[in-house]
PDB file of N, CA, C and O in Angstrom:
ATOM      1  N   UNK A   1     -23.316 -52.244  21.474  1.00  0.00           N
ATOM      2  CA  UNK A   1     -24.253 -52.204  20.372  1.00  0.00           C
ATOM      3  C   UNK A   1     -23.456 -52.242  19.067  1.00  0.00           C
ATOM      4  O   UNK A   1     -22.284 -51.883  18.957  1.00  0.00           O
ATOM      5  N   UNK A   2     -24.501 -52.885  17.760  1.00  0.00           N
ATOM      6  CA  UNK A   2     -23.973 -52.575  16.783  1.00  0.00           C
ATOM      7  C   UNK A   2     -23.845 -51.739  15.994  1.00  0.00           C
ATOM      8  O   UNK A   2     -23.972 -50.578  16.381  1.00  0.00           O
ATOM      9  N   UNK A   3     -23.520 -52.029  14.476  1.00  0.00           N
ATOM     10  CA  UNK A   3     -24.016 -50.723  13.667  1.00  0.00           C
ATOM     11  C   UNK A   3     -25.582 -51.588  13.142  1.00  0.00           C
ATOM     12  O   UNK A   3     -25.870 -52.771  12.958  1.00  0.00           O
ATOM     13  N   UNK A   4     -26.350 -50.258  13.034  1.00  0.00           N
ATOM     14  CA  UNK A   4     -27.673 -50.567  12.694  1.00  0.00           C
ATOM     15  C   UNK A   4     -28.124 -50.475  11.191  1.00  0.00           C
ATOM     16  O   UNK A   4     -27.150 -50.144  10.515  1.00  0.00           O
ATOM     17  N   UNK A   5     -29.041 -50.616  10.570  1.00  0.00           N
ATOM     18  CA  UNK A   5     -29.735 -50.907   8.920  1.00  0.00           C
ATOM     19  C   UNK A   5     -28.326 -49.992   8.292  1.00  0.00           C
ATOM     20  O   UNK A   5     -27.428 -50.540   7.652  1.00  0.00           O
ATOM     21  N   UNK A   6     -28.346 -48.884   8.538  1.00  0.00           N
ATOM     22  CA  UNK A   6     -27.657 -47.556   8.186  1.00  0.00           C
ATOM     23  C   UNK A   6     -26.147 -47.698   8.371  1.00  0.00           C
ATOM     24  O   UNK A   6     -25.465 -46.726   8.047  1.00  0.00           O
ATOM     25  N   UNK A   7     -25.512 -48.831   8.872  1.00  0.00           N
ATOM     26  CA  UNK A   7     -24.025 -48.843   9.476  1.00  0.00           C
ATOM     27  C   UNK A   7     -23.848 -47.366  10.001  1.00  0.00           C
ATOM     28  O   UNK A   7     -22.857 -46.702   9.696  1.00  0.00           O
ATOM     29  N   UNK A   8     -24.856 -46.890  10.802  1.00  0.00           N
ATOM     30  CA  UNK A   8     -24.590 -46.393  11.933  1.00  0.00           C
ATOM     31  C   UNK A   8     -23.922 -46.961  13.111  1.00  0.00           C
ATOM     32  O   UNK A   8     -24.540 -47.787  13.784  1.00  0.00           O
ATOM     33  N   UNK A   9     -22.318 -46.493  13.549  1.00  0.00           N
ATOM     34  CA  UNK A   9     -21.881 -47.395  14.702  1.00  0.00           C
ATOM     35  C   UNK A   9     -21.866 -46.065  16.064  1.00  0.00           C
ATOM     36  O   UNK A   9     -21.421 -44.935  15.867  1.00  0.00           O
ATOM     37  N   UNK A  10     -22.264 -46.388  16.971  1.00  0.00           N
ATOM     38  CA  UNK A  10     -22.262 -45.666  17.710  1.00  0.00           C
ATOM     39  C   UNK A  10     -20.970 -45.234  18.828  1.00  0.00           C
ATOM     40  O   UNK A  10     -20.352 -46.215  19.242  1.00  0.00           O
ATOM     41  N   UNK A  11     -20.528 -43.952  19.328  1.00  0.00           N
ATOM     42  CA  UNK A  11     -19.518 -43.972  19.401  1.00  0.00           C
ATOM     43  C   UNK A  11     -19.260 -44.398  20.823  1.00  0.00           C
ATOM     44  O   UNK A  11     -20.028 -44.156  21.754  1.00  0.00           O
ATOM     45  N   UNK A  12     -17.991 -45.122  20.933  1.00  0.00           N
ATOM     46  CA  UNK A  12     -17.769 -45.987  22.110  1.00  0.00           C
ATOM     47  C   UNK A  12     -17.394 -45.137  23.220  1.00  0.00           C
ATOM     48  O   UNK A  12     -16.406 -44.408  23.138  1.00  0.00           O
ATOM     49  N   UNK A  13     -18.170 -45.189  24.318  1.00  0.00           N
ATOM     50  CA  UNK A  13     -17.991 -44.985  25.522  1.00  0.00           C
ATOM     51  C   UNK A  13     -17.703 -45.653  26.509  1.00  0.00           C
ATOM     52  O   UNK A  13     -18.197 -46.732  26.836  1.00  0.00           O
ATOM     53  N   UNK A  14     -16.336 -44.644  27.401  1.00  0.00           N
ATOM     54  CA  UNK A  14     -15.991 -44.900  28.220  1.00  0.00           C
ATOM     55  C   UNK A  14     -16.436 -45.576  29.416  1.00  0.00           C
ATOM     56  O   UNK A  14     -17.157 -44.854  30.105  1.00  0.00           O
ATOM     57  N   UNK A  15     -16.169 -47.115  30.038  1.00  0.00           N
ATOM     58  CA  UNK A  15     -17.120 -47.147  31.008  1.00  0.00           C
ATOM     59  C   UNK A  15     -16.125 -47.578  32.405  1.00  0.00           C
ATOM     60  O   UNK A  15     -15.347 -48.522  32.541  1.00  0.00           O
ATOM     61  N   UNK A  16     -16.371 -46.860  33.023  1.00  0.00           N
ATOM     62  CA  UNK A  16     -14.985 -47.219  34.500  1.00  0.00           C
ATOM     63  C   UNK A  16     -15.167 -48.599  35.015  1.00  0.00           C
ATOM     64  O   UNK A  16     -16.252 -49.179  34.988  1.00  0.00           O
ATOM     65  N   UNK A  17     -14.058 -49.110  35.490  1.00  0.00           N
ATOM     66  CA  UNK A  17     -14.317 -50.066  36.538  1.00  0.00           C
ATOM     67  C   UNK A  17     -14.961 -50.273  37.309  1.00  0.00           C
ATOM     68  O   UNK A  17     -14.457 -49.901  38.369  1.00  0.00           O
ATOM     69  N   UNK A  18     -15.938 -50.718  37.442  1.00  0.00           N
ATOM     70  CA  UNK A  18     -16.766 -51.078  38.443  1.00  0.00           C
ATOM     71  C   UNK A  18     -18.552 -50.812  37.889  1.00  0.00           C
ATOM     72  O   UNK A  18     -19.599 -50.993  38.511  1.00  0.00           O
ATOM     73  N   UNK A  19     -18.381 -50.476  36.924  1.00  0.00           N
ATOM     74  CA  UNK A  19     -19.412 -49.998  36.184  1.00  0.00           C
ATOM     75  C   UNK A  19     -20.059 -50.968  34.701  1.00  0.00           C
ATOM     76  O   UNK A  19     -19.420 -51.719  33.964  1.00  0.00           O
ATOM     77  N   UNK A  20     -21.488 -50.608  34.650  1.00  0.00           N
ATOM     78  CA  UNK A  20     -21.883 -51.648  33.473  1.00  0.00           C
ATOM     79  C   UNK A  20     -23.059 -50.382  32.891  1.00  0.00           C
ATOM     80  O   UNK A  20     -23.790 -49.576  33.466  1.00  0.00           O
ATOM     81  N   UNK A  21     -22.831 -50.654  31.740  1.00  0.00           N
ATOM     82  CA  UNK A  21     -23.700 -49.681  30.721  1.00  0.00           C
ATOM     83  C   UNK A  21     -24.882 -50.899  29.915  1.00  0.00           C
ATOM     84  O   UNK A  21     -24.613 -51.736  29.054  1.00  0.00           O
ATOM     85  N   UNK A  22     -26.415 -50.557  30.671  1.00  0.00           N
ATOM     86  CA  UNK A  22     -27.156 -51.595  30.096  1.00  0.00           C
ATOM     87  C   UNK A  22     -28.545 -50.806  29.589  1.00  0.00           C
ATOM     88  O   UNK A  22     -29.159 -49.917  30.180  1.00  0.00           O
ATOM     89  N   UNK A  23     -28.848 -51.463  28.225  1.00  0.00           N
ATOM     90  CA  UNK A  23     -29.947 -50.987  27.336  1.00  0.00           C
ATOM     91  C   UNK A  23     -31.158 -51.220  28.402  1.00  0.00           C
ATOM     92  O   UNK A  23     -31.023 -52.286  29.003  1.00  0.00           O
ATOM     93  N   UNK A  24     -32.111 -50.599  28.712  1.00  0.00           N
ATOM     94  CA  UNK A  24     -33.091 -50.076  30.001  1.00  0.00           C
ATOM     95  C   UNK A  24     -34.383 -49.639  28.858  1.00  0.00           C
ATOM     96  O   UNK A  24     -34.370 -49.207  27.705  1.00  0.00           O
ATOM     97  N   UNK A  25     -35.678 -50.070  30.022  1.00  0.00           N
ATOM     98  CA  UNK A  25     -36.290 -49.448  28.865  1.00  0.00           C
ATOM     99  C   UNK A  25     -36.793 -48.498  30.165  1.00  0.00           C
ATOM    100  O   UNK A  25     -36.697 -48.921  31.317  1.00  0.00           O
ATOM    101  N   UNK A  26     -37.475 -46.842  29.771  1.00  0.00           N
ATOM    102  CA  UNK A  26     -37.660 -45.653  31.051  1.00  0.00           C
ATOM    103  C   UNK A  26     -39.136 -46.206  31.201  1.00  0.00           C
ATOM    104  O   UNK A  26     -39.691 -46.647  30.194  1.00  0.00           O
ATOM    105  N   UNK A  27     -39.864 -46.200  32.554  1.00  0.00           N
ATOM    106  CA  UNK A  27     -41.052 -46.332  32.645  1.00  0.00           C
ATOM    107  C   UNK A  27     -41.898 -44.903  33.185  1.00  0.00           C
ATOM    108  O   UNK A  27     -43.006 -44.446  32.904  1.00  0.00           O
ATOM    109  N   UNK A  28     -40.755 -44.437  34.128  1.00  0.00           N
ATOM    110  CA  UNK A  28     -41.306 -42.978  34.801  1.00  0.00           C
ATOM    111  C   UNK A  28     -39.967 -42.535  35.221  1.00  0.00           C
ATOM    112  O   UNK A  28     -38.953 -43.233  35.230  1.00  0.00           O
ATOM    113  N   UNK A  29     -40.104 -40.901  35.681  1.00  0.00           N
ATOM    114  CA  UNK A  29     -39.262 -40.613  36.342  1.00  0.00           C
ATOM    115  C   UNK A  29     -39.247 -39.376  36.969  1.00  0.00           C
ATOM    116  O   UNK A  29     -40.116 -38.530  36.757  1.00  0.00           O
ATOM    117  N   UNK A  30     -38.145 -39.186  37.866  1.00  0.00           N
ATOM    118  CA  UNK A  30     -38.959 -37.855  39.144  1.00  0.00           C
ATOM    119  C   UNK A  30     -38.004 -36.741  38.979  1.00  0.00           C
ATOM    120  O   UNK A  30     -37.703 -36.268  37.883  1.00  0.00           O
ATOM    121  N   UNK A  31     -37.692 -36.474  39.745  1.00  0.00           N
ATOM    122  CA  UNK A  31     -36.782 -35.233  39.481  1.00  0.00           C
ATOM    123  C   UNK A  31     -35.409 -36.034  40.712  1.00  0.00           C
ATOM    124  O   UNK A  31     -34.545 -35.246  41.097  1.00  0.00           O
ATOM    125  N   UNK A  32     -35.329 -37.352  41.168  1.00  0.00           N
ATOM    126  CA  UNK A  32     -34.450 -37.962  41.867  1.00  0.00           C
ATOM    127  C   UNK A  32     -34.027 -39.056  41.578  1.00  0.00           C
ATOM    128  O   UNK A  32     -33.095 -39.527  42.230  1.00  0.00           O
ATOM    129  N   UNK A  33     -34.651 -39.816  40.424  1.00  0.00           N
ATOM    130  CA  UNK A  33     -34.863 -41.296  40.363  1.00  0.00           C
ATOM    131  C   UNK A  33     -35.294 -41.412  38.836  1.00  0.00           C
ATOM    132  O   UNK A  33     -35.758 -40.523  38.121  1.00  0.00           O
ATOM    133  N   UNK A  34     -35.039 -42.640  38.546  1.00  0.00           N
ATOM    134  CA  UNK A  34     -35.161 -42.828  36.813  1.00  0.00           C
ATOM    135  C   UNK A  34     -35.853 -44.664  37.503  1.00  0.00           C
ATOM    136  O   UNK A  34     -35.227 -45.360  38.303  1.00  0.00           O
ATOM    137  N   UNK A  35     -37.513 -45.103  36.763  1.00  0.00           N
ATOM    138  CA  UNK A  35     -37.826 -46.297  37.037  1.00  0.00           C
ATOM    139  C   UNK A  35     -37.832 -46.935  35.589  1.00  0.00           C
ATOM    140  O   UNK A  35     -38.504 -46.623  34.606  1.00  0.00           O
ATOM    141  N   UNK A  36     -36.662 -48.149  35.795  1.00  0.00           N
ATOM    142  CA  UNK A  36     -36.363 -48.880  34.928  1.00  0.00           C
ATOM    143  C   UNK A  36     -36.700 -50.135  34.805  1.00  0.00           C
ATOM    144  O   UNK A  36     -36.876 -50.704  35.882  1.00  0.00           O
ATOM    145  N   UNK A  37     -36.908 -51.002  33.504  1.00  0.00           N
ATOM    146  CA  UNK A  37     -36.759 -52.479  33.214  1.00  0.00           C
ATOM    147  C   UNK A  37     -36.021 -52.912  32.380  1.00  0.00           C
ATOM    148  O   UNK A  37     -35.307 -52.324  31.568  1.00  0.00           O
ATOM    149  N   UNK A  38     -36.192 -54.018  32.578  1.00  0.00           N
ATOM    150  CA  UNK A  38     -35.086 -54.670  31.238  1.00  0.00           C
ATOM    151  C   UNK A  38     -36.206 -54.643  29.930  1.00  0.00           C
ATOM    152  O   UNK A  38     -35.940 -54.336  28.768  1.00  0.00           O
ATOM    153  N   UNK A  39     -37.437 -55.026  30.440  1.00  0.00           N
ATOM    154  CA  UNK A  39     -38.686 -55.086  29.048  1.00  0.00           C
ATOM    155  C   UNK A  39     -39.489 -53.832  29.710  1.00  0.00           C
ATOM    156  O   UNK A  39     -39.162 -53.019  30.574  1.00  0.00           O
ATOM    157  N   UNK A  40     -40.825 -54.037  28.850  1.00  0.00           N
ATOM    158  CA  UNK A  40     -42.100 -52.994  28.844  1.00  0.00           C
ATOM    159  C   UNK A  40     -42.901 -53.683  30.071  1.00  0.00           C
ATOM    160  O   UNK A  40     -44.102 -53.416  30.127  1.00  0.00           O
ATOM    161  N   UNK A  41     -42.343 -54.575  31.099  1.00  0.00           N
ATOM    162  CA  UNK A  41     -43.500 -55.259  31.911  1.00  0.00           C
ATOM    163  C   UNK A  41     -43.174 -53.987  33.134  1.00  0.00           C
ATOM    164  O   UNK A  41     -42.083 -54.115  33.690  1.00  0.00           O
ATOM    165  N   UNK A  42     -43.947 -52.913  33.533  1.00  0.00           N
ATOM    166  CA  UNK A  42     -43.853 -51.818  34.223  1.00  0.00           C
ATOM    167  C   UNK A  42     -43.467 -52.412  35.610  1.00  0.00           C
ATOM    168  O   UNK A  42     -42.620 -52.011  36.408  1.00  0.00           O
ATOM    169  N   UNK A  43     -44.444 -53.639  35.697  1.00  0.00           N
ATOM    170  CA  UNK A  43     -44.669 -54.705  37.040  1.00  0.00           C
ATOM    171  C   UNK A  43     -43.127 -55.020  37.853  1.00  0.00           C
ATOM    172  O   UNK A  43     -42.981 -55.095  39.073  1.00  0.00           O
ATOM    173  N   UNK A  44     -42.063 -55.172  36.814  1.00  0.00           N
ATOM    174  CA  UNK A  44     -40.916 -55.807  37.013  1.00  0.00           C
ATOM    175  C   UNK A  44     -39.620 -54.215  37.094  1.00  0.00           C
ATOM    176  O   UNK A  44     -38.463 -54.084  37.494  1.00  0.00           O
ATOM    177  N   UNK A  45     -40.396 -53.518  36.627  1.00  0.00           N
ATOM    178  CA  UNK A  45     -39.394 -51.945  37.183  1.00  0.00           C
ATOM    179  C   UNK A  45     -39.106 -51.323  38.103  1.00  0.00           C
ATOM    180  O   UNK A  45     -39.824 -50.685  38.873  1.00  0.00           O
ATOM    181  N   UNK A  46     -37.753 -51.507  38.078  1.00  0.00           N
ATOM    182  CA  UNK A  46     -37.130 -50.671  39.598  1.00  0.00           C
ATOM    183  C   UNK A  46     -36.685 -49.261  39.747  1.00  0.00           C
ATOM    184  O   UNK A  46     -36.546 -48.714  38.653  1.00  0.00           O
ATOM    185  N   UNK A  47     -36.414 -48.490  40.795  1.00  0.00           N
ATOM    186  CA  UNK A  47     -36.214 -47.471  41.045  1.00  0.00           C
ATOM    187  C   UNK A  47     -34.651 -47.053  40.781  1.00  0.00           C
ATOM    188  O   UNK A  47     -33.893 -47.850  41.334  1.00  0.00           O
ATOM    189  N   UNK A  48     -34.100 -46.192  40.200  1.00  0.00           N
ATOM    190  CA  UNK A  48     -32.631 -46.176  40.542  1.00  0.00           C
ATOM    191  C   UNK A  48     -32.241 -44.873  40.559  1.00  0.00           C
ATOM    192  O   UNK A  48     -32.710 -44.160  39.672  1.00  0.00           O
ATOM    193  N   UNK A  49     -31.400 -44.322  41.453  1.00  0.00           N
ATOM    194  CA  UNK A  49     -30.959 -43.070  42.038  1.00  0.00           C
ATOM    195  C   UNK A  49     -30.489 -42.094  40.768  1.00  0.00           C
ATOM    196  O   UNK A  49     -29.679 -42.755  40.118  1.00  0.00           O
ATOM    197  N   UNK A  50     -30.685 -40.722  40.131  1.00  0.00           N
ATOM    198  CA  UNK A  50     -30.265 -40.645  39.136  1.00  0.00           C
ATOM    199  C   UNK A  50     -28.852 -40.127  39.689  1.00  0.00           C
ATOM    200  O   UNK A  50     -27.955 -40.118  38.846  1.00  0.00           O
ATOM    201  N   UNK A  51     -28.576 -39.766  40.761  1.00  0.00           N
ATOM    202  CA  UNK A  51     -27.182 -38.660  41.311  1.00  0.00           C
ATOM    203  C   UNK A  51     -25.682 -40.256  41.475  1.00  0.00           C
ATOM    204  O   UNK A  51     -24.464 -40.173  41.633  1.00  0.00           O
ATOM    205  N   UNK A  52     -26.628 -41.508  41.330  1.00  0.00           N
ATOM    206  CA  UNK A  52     -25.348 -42.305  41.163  1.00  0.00           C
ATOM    207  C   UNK A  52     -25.282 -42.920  39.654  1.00  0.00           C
ATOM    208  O   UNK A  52     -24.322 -43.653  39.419  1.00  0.00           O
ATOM    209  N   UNK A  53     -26.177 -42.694  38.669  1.00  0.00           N
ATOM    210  CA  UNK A  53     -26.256 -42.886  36.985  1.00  0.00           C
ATOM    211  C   UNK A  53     -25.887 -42.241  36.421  1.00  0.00           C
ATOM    212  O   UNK A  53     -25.575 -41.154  36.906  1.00  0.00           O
ATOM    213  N   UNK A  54     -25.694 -42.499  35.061  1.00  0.00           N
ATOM    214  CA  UNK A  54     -25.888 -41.888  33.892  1.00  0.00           C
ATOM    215  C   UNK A  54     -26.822 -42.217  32.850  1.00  0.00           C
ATOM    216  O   UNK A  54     -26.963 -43.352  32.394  1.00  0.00           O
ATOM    217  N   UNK A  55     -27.308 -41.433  32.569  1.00  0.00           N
ATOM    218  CA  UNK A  55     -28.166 -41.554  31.024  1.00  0.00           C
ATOM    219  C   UNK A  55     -27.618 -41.348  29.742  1.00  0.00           C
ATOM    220  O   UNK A  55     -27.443 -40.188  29.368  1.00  0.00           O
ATOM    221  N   UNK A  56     -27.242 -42.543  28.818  1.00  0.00           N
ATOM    222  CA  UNK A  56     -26.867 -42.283  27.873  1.00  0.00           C
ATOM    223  C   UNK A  56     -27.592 -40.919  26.775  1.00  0.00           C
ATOM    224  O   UNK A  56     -28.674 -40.478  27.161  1.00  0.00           O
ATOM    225  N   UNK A  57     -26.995 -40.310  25.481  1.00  0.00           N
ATOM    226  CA  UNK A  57     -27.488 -39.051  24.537  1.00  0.00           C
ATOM    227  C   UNK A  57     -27.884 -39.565  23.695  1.00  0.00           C
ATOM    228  O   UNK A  57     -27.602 -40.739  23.456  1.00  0.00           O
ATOM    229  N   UNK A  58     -28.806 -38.726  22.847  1.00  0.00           N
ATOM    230  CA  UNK A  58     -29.070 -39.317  21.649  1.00  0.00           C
ATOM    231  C   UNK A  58     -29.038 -40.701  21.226  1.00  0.00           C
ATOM    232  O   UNK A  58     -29.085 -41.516  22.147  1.00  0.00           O
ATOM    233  N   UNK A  59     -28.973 -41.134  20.108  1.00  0.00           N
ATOM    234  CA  UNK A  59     -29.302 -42.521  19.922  1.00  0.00           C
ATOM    235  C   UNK A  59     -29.136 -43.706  21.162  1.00  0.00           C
ATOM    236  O   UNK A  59     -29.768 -44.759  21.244  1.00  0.00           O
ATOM    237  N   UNK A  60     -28.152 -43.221  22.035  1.00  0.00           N
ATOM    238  CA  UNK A  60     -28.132 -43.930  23.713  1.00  0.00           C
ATOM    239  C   UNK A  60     -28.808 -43.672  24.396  1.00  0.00           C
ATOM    240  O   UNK A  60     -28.700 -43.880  25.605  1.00  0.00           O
ATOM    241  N   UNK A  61     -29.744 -43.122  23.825  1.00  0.00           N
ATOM    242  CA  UNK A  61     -30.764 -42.499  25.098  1.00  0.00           C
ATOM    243  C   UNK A  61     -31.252 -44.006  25.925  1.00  0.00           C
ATOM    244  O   UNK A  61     -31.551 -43.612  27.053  1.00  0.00           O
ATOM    245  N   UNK A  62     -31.372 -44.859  25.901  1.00  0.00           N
ATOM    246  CA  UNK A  62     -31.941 -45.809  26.362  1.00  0.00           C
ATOM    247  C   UNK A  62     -30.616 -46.337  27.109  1.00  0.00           C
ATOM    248  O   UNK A  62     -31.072 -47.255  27.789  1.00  0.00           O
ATOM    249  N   UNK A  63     -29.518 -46.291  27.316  1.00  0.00           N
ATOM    250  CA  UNK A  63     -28.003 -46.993  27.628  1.00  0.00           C
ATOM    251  C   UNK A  63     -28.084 -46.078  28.867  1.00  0.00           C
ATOM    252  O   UNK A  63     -27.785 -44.884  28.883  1.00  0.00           O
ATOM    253  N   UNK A  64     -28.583 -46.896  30.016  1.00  0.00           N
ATOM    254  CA  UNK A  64     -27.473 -46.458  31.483  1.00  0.00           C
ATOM    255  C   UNK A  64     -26.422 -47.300  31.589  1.00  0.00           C
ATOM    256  O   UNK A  64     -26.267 -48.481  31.281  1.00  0.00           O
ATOM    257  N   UNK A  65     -25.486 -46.195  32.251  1.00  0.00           N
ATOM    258  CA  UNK A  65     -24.369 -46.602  33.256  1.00  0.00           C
ATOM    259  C   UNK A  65     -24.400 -46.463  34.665  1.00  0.00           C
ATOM    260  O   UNK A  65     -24.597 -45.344  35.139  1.00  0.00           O
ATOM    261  N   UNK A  66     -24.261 -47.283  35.277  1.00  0.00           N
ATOM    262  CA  UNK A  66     -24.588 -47.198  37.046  1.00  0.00           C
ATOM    263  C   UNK A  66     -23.515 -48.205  37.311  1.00  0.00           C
ATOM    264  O   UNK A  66     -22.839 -48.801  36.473  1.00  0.00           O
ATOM    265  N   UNK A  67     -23.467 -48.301  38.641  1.00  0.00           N
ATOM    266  CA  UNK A  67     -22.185 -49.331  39.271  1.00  0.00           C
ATOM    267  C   UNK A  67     -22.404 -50.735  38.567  1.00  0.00           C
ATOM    268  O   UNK A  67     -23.007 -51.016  37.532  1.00  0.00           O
ATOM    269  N   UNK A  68     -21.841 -51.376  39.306  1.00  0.00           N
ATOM    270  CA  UNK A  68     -22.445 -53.231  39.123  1.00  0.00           C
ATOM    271  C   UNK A  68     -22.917 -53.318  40.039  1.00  0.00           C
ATOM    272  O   UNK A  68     -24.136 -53.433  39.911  1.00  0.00           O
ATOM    273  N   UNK A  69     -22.558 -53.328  41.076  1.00  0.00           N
ATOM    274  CA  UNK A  69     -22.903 -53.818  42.351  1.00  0.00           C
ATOM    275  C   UNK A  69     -24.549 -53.280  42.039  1.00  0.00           C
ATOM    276  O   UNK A  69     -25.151 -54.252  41.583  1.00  0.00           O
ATOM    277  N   UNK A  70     -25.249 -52.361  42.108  1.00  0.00           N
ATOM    278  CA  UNK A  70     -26.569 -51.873  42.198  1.00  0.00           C
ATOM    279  C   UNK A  70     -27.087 -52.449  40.924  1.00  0.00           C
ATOM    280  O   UNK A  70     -28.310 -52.588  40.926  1.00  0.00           O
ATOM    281  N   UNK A  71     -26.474 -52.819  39.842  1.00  0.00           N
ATOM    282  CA  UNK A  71     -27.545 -53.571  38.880  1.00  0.00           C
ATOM    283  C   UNK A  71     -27.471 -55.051  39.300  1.00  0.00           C
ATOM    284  O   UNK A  71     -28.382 -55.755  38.863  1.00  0.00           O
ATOM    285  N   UNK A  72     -26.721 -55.528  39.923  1.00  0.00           N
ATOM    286  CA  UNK A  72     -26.679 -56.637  40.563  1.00  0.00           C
ATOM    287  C   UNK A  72     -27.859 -57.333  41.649  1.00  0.00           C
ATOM    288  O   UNK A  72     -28.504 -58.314  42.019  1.00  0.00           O
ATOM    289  N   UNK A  73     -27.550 -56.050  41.776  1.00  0.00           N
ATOM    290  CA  UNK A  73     -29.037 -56.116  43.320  1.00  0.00           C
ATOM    291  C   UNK A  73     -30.149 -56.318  42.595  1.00  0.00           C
ATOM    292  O   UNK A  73     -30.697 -57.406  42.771  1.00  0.00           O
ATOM    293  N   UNK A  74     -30.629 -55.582  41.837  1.00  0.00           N
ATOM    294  CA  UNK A  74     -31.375 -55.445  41.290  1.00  0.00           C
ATOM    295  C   UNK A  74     -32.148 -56.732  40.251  1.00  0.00           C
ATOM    296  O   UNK A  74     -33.326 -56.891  39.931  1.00  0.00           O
ATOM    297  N   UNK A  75     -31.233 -57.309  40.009  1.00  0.00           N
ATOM    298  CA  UNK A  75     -31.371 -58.997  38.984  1.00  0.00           C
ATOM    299  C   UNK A  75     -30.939 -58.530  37.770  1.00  0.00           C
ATOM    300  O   UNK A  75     -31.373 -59.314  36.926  1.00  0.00           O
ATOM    301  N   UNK A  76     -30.231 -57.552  37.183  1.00  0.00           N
ATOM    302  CA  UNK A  76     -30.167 -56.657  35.815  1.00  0.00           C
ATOM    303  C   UNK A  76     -29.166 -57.877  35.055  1.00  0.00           C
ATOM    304  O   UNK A  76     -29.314 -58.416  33.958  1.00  0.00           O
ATOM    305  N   UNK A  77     -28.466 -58.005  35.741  1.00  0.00           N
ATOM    306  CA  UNK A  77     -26.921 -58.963  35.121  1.00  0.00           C
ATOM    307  C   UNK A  77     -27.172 -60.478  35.323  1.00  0.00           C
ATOM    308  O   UNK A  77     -26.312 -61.296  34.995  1.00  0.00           O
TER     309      UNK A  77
END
């Protein structure tokens, strides 16, 4: 991401090998699982494990990190 209206730049996080950090939008979620899309079409949202994610903070609140391989599966990339 960039810096926004405000040259707000957000601070860069670490992301491991094997891993991809992608802007998600939340549709629901359980106390096991976070259901994600790339847009607002609920139709096209998938399920994803939260014990193998991360949820980005504050202004990242919308930025997971999960493997590749599983956003792969998924059609994310």
């Amino acid at each position: 991401m960039s810096g926004d209206l405000f040259d707000y730049e957000p601070p860069k996080r670490a992301v491991a090998a094997g891993e991809v950090a992608l802007v998600m939008v939340l549709h629901h979620q359980t106390d096991a699982a976070w259901l994600l899309g790339r847009d607002n079409d609920r139709q096209a949202a998938q399920w994803i494990p939260k014990s193998q994610c991360k949820r980005g903070v504050g202004r990242d609140e919308n930025v997971w990190t999960m493997p590749r391989g599983m956003a792969d599966e998924r059609g994310w990339l």
